[in-house]
N, C-alpha and C positions, 0 to 999 in steps of 0.2 A: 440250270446247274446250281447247285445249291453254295451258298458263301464254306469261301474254306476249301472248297474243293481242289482248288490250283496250288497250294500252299506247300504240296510237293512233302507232306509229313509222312514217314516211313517207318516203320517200324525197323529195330535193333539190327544189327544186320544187313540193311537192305540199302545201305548208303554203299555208292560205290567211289571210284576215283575222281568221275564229275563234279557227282555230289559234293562231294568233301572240296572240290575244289573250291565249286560257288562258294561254300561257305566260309572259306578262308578269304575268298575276293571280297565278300559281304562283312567279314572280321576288317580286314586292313582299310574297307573301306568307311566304316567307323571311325577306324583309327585316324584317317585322312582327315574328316570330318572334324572333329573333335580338336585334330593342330590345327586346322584354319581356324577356326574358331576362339581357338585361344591366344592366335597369333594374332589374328584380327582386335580380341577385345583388350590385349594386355601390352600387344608393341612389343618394345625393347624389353618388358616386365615379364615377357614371356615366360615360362619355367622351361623352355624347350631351352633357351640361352643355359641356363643352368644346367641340366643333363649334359649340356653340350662339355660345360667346366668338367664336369668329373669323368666324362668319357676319354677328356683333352688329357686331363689329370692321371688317368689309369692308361693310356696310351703313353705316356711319358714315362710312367713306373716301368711297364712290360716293352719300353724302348719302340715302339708302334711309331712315335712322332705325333703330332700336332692331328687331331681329329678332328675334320670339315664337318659343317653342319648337315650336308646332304646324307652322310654316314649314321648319325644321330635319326635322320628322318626315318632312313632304310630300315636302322633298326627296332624302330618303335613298329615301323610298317608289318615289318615281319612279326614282330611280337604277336601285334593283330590276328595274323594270320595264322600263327600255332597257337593262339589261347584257344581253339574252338576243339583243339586235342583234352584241352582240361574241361575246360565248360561244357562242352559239349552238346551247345546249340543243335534245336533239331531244323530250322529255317532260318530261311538268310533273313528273314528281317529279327529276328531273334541275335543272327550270328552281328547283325549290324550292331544293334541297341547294345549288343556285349562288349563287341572292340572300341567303341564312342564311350560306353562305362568305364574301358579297364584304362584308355588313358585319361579320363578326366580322374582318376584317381590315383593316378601316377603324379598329373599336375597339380593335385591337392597337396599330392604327400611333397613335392619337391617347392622347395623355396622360389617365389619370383626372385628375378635379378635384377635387383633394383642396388643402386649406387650412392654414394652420400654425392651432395654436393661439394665444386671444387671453392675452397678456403679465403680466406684474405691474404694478401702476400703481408701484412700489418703485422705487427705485435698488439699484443691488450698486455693492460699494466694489470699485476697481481690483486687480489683481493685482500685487499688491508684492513687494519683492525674499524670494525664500524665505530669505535668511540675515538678517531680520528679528527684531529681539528685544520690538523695543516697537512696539506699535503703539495710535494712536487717532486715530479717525476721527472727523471734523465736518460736515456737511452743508450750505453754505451757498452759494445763489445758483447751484446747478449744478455746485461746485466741490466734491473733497475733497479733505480736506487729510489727509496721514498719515504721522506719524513716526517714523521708525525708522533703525537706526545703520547708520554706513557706519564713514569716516574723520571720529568726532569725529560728534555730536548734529546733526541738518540737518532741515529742513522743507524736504519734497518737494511741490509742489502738482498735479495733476496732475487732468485733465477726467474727471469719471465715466466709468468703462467703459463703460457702457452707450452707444448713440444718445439725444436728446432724444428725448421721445415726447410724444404725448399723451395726457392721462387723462381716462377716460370713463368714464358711468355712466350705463348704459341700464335702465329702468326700464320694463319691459314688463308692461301692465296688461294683466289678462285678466277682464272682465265677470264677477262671478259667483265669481270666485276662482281663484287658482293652481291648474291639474288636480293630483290626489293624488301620479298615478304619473307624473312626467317623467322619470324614469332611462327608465322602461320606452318610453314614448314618443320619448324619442331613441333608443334600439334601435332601436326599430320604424321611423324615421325618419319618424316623423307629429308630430315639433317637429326644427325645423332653423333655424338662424340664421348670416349673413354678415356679415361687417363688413370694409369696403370702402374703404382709402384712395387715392383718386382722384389723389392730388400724386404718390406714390411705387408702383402699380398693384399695391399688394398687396391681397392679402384673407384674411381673419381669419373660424375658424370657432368664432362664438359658443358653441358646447357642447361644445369642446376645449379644455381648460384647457392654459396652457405656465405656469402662475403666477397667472393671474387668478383671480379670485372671481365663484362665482355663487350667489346666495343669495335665498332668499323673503323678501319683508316685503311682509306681509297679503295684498293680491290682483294684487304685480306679481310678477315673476320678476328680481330685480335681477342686472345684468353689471356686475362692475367689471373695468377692460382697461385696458394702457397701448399706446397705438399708434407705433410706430416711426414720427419724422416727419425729414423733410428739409427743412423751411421753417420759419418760427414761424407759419403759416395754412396748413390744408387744407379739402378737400373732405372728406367723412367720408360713406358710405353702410351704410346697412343693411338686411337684409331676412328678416323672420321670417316662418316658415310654421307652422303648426299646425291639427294637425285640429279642424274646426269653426268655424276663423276666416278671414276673410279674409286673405290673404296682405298685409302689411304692408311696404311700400319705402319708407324715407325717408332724405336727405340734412340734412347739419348740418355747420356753419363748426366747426371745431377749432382752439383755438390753443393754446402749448407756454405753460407757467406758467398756464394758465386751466382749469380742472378743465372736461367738457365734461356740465352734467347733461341728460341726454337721455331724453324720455319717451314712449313708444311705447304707443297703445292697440290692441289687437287689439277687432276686428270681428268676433261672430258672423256665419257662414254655412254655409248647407245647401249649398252647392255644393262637391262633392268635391275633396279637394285636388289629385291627380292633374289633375282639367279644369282647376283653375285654372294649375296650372303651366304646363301646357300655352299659356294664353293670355302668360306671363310670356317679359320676354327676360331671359335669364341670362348678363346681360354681363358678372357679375360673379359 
């Protein structure tokens, strides 16, 4: 039998209901293809987390609610499987290399979600004149004060460089005691953590330090974070994952001059983290 012969090509026409089905099963399963793969290579950087935002985001405009990730999978899947109405693959392995092309081009065009790191709960003193000779700094009420020569001895007052923020400190209990290896478990990205301010729609990635502290005492995982705020009240979200435990979301009132202590119990479970994500909406 000559090469080619099983490839099932047909001319115009002659594709029937079957036909058209493999080919939509050999579309989405591209499409399958191509999210593991990108979920594999990029973790939490995923761009699938980001569709997930604007789906979460357009659900909330048309009053939908909160949209799970498995919904986001469904839909891409199916995409998969009607792009072969447009393209019009005559073979599934054709109909395959097209649904693996059309989302790695969807993941092109959409941003990873990637997070800044969480902040110093600290002030840093203003940047003053470099032809400064004296200088001392005071810390009071939000204000520094810092003096140095111009024309003749002066006090200069001037608002912390920094934005007001807020300070937090999440205390994350894990039953049983803090796991041994977390460095290794953040690699592996089977411990991942969010912090979410709802007033100003930033988010903050709990095991990325820009300044912050993260530290053990006895069987929590302590975050200390200073959150960039634009009000003296926010919303404040967060959401730990880790393997073995239930996935943790919870929200807390912030306010600026009120340290915020915040305490998060992780929940053993046997349900894999992977499934649980999947039921999660990552609106954030």
């Amino acid at each position: 039998m000559a090469y080619g012969a099983k490839r099932g090509i047909k001319t115009p026409g002659e594709y029937g209901l079957f036909d058209l089905a493999g080919l939509g099963l050999a579309g989405s399963a591209g499409i399958v293809a191509a999210l593991i793969t990108d979920y594999q290579q990029k973790g939490e950087a995923s761009s699938l987390y980001t569709i997930n935002q604007w789906a979460a985001a357009l659900g909330d405009i048309l009053g939908f609610g909160p949209t799970p990730l498995w919904m986001v999978v469904l839909g891409l899947i199916a995409a998969g499987a009607l792009s072969i109405f447009y393209f019009q693959p005559i073979t599934r392995q054709g109909a395959f290399a097209q649904g693996f092309g059309l989302l790695a081009v969807i993941m092109t065009a959409a941003p990873a979600d990637l997070a800044s790191g969480i902040q110093s709960t600290g002030m840093a003193l203003p940047d003053l004149d470099p032809v400064a000779i004296e200088r001392e700094a005071s810390l009071s009420g939000g204000v520094v004060r810092a003096a140095f020569e111009g024309e003749g001895a002066r006090i200069v007052e001037a608002q912390e460089s920094r934005a007001a923020r807020y300070v937090v400190e999440i205390n994350v209990a894990f039953p049983g005691g803090v796991p041994a290896d977390v460095s290794a478990m953040i690699r592996r990205g089977d411990l991942r953590g969010r912090l979410h301010n709802a007033d100003t729609n930033e988010t903050f990635n709990l095991f990325r330090s820009a300044g912050g502290d993260i530290v053990v005492r006895g069987d929590s995982l302590v975050i200390r974070a200073g959150v960039p705020a634009r009000s003296t009240q926010a919303t404040l979200w967060v959401r730990i994952e880790a393997v073995g435990y239930a996935i943790e979301e919870q929200s807390a009132q912030a306010s600026v001059g009120a340290p915020l202590d915040w305490n998060v119990t992780m929940r053993p479970s046997s349900t894999p983290l992977f499934i649980q994500r999947l039921g999660k909406s990552y609106w954030f």
